[in-house]
Each structure stands twice: as structure tokens, then as C-alpha cells.
C-alpha positions as CSV (number, residue, x, y, z in Angstrom):
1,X,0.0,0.0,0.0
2,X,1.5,3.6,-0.9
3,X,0.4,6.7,0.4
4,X,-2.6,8.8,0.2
5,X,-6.3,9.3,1.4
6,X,-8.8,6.9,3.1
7,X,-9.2,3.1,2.0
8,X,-6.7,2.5,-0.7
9,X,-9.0,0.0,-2.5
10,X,-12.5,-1.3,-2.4
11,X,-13.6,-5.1,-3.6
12,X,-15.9,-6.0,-6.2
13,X,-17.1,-8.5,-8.7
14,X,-16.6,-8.6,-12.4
15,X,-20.0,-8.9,-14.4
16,X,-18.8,-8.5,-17.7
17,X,-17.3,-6.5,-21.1
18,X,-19.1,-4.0,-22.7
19,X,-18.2,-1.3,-25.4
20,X,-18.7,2.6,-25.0
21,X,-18.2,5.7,-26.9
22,X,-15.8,8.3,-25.6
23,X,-13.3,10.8,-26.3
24,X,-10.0,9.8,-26.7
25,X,-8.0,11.9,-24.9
26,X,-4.6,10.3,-25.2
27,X,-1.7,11.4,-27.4
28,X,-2.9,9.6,-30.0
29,X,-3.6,9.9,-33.8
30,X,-7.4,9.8,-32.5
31,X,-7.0,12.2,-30.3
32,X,-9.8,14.7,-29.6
33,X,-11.9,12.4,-32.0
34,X,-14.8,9.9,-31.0
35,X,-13.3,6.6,-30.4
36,X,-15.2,3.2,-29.4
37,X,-13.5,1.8,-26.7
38,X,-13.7,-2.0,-24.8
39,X,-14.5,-1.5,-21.2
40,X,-15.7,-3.7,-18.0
41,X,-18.6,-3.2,-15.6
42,X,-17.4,-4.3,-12.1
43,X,-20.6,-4.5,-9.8
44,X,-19.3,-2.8,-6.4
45,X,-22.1,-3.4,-3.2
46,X,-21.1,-1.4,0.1
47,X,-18.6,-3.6,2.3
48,X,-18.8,-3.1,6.2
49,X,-16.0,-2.4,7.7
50,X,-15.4,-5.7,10.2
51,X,-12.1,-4.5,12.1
52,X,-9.0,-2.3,12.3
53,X,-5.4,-3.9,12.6
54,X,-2.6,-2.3,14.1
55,X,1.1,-3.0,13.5
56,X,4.8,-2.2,14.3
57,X,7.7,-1.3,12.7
58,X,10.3,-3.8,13.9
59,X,14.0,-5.0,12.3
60,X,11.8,-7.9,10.9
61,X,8.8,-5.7,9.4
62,X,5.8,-5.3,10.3
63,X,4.2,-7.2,13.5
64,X,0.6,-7.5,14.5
65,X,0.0,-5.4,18.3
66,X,-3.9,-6.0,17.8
67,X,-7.1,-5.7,16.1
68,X,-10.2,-4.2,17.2
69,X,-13.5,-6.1,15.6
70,X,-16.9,-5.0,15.4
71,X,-19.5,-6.5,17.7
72,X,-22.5,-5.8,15.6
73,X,-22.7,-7.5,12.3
74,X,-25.5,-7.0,9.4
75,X,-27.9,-9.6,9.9
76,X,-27.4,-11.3,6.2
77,X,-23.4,-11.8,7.5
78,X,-24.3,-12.8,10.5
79,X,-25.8,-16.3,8.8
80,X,-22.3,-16.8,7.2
81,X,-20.3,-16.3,10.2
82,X,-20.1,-15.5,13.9
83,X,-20.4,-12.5,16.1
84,X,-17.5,-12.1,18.3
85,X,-18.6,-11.5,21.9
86,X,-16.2,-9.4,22.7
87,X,-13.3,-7.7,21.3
88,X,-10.4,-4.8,21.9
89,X,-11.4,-1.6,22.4
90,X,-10.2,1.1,19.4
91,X,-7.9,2.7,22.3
92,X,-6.2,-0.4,22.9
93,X,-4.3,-0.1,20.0
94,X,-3.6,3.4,19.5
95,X,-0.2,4.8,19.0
96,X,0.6,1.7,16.1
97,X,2.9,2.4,12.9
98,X,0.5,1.1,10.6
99,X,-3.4,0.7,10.6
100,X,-5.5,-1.6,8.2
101,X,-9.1,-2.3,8.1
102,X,-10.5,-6.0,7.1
103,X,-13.7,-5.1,5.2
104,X,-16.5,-8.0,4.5
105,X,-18.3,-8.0,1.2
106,X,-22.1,-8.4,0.6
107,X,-23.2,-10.5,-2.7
108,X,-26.3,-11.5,-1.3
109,X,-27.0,-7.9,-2.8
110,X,-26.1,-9.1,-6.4
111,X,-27.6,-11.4,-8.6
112,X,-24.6,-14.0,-8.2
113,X,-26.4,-16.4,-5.6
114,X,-23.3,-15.9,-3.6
115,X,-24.0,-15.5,0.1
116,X,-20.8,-16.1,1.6
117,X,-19.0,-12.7,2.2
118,X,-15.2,-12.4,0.9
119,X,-12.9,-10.8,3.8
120,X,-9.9,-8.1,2.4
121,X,-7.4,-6.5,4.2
122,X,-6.9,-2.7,2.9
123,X,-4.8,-0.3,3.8
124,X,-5.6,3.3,4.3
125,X,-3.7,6.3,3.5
126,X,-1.7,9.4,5.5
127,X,0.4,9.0,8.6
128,X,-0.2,7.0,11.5
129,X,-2.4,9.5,12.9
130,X,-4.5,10.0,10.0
131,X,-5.2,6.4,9.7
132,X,-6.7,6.1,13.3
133,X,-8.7,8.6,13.3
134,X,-9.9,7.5,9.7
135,X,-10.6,3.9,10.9
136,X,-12.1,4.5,14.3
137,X,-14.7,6.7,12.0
138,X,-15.8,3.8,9.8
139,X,-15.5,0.5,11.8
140,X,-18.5,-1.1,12.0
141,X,-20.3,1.0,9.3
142,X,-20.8,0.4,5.7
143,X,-18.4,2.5,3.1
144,X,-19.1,2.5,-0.8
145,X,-17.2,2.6,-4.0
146,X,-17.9,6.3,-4.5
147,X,-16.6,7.6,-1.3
148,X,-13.0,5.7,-2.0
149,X,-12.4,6.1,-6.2
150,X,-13.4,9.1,-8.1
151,X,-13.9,9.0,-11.7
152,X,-11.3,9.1,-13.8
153,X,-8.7,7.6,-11.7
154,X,-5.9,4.9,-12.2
155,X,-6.3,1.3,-10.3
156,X,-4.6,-2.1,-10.4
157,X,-6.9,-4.7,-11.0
158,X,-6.1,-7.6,-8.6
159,X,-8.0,-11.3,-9.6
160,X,-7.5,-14.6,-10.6
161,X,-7.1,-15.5,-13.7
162,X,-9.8,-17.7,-15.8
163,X,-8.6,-21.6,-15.1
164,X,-7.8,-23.5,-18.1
165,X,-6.4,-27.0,-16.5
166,X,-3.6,-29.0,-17.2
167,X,-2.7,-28.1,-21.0
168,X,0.0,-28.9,-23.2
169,X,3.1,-27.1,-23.6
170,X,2.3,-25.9,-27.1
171,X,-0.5,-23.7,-26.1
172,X,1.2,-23.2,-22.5
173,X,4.3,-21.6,-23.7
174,X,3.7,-21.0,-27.5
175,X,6.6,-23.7,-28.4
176,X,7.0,-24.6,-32.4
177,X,5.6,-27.8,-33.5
178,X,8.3,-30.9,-34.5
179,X,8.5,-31.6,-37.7
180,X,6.0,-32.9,-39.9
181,X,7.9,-36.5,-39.8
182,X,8.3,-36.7,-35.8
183,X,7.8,-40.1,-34.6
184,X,3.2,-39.0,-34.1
185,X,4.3,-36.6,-31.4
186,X,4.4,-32.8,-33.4
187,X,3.7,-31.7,-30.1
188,X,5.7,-33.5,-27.5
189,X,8.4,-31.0,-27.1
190,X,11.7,-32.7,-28.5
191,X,14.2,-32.9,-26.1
192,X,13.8,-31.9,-22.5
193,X,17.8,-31.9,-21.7
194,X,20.7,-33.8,-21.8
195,X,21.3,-37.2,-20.1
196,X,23.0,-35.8,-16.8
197,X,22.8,-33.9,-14.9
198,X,19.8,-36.4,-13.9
199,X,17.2,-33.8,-13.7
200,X,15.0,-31.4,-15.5
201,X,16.1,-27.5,-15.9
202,X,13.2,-25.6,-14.8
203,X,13.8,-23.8,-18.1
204,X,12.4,-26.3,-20.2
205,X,8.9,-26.2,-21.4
206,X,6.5,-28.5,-20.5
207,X,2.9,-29.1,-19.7
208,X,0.9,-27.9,-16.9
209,X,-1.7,-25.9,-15.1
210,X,-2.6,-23.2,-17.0
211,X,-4.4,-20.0,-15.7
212,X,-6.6,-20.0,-12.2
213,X,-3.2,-18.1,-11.1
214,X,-3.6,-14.4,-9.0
215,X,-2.5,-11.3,-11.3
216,X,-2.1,-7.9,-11.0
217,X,-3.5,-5.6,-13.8
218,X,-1.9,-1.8,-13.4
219,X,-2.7,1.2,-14.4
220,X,-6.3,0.6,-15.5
221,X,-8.7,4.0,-15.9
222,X,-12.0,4.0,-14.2
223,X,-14.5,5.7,-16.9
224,X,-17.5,6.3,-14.9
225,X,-19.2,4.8,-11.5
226,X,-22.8,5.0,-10.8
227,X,-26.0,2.9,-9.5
228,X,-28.0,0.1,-11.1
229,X,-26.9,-0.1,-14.8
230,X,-29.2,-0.4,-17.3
231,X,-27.4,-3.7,-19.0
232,X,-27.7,-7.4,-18.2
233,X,-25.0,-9.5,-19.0
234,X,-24.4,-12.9,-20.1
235,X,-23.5,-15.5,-16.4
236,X,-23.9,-12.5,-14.4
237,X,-27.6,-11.1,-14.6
238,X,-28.4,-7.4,-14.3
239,X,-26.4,-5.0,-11.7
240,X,-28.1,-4.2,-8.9
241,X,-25.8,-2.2,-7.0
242,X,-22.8,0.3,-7.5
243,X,-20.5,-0.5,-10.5
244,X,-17.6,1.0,-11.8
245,X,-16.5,1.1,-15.9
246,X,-13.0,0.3,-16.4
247,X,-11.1,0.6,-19.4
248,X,-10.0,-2.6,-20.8
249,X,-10.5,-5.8,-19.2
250,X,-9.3,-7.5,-16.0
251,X,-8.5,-10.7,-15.3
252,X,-10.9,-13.8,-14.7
253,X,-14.3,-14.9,-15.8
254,X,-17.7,-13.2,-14.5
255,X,-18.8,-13.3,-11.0
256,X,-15.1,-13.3,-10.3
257,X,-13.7,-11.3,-7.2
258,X,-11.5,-7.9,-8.1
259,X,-10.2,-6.1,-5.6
260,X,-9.7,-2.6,-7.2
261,X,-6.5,-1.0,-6.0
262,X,-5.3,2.6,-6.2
263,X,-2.0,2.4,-8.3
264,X,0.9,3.3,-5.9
265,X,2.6,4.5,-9.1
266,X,2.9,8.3,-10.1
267,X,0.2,9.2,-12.8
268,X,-1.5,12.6,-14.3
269,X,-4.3,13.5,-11.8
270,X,-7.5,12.0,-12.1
271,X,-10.1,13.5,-14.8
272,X,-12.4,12.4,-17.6
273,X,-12.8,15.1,-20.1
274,X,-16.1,14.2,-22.0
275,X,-18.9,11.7,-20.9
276,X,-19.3,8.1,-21.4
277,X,-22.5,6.2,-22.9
278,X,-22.4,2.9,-23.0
């Protein structure tokens, strides 16, 4: 996490791809011109903020000193997991490093069928000081999408990718196919290394699980947010919540977790120059 204001990311999931018109504000040949763009809707419900961590700087990194946990849970969570009877007061761990908050999802507010919330640890921006004060005001409350990214700014999109299995080394690293006289094996790879030493370089291609692996997606733009979109998409349904536009496309299939994160690297400030219509 890098510095800056508030939560420094908020959780959604993926509903699909969709194309707008917009325009093109880059330094590009299209510039200033009405471009058609690829973008994806990311269906964002309010999370509830379930505790505040605090940690200490030590010669080893960063070490837990304590988390304070809300005692009063919505009433749909509370059917997918327990109440703590009693936790840490917010004063018990003043005076840490580092705060965090662990925020819990709500899907049963989208059309998924999920019920199960998704837990995510975020960290917040400004000094130590900041980040109490910040925390102590939200814990145990809801917080949504538009009171952590405005339009127009830059995020990483963290997921997992769309699983493919165990594939062959052909499609899995884009090898050349033996020729057309190989002993009925184009695709076996030729040689995977020479007789000692007796083992296989990790260099060498071979086949495997491909995709279902956790990626990071930087620098993506977020076009527009807003409530209940008119669009339903294909395994997903209609959006029933807050949603964000991002330009592009993230990783994983549809009702996929994202967790949206505010780039820690330098870009232009925030802005969107001309609407969007989807």
C-alpha cells in the first residue's frame, strides 16, 4: 500500500465486457476524436467495515499489536459467520505504525447467488495518525465505492485469472511444432535436456496448469461509477448495485472477485474530459 487518502481499494465482482463511446483523450492519432473503446462493468455493493489492525515497525517488518472487531454485524453476515462476543477496544491499539481495516463484502445484494461474504485487508492512507482517526470513524459501518475512487482515476486490478487446467506445452508456452515426420508426437516438445545432470532445468517447457493463477492488472482507468446499470449481462444477470467502468478488461471470468487497488505509481491527476455512454 502507498500513500494517500482513506481506504486505498474497495472489492468488487466482475459482471462483464461491454463497449462505450468516448473521447479519446490520449496522445494519439485519434485524439480529440470519437473513439469506441472495450470496457468492463465491475458490480461494487457497500462492504462493512469488520475491524481495524494495528502493527509495528520492527528489524523484521511489520508485527501484528492488535485488532479491534466490530460487535455488531448485518444480519445477512451474520448467517455466514459468527459474532464475536467481545473484542479490543479502538484505544487499545492506539499509537501503532500502521493501521488496516479487514472489510467484509455483501453478494447477497447481487444477482450471483453468492451469500458467503469475501474478507480483504486494505490499507488506508496518511500517517499513523490519520489512519486512526480515519478507521475508528468507519469501523462497524458500511463505506461505498464512490466515497473511495473518483472517476477518472488509475487502479490495479487484482483477480484470478480464468482456469484452463492442465494443458500442453504448445498452447502453454507458444513452443514450435516438431516436424512434420516426428515419430506421431508434433507436439511432445523434442528434447527436454541432456542425459546428466539427472534432472530437468526448470527452463524447459513442459505441460501444466494453466491460468486460475492471482494477477495484477496496473494502471487501469476507471471511466465512470454509478447505481443500477441499465445492462444485463451474459452468467452475471443485471447489476443491482454500484458499478464501476474500467477501461480494458481484468483478469478472470464473470462473478469473479476484483479487488480494485489505487495504483501506488505516479500518474497525471485524475479527470475524464467528456462523458461516457455505454
Amino acid at each position: 500500500w502507498h500513500a494517500g487518502k482513506g481506504m486505498l481499494g474497495f472489492p468488487g465482482y466482475k459482471a462483464g465486457m461491454t463497449t462505450i463511446t468516448i473521447i479519446d483523450d490520449r496522445e494519439a492519432p485519434t485524439k480529440g476524436q470519437e473513439v469506441i473503446r472495450a470496457a468492463t462493468a465491475i458490480e461494487t455493493p457497500p462492504v462493512f467495515v469488520y475491524s481495524v489492525v494495528g502493527f509495528k515497525n520492527t528489524v523484521y517488518g511489520l508485527k501484528l499489536v492488535g485488532e479491534t472487531v466490530s460487535t455488531e454485524l448485518p444480519k445477512e453476515i451474520k448467517k455466514s459467520m459468527r459474532c464475536p462476543k467481545k473484542s479490543h477496544k479502538i484505544e487499545d491499539i492506539a499509537g501503532c505504525d500502521e493501521y488496516r481495516v479487514k472489510v467484509l463484502t455483501e453478494p447477497y445484494r447481487t444477482g450471483t447467488g453468492k451469500k458467503t461474504p469475501d474478507m480483504v485487508e486494505i490499507g488506508l492512507g496518511g500517517d499513523a495518525a490519520a489512519q486512526f482517526e480515519y478507521a475508528k470513524s468507519i469501523v462497524g459501518k458500511e463505506v461505498r465505492v464512490k466515497d473511495v475512487i473518483d472517476e477518472g482515476a488509475i487502479v490495479d486490478a487484482i483477480g484470478v485469472t480464468t482456469g484452463r487446467g492442465w494443458i500442453g506445452l504448445v498452447q502453454r508456452f507458444n513452443t514450435a511444432l516438431n516436424f512434420h515426420k516426428a515419430t506421431g508426437a508434433r507436439r511432445h516438445g523434442g528434447s527436454i535436456g541432456p542425459e546428466r545432470q539427472a534432472k530437468v532445468m526448470y527452463t524447459i517447457p513442459r505441460a501444466g496448469q494453466y491460468g486460475y493463477h492471482r494477477r495484477t492488472d496496473t494502471n487501469k482507468r476507471v471511466l465512470s461509477h454509478g447505481e443500477n446499470l441499465d445492462l444485463v449481462f451474459h452468467c452475471y444477470g443485471p447489476i443491482k448495485n454500484d458499478y464501476l467502468l474500467v477501461d480494458g478488461s481484468v483478469p478472470g471470468p464473470s462473478k469473479r472477485f476484483i479487488l480494485l487497488r489505487k495504483t501506488p505509481k505516479p500518474v497525471k491527476k485524475p479527470e475524464i474530459r467528456q462523458g461516457v455512454h455505454a
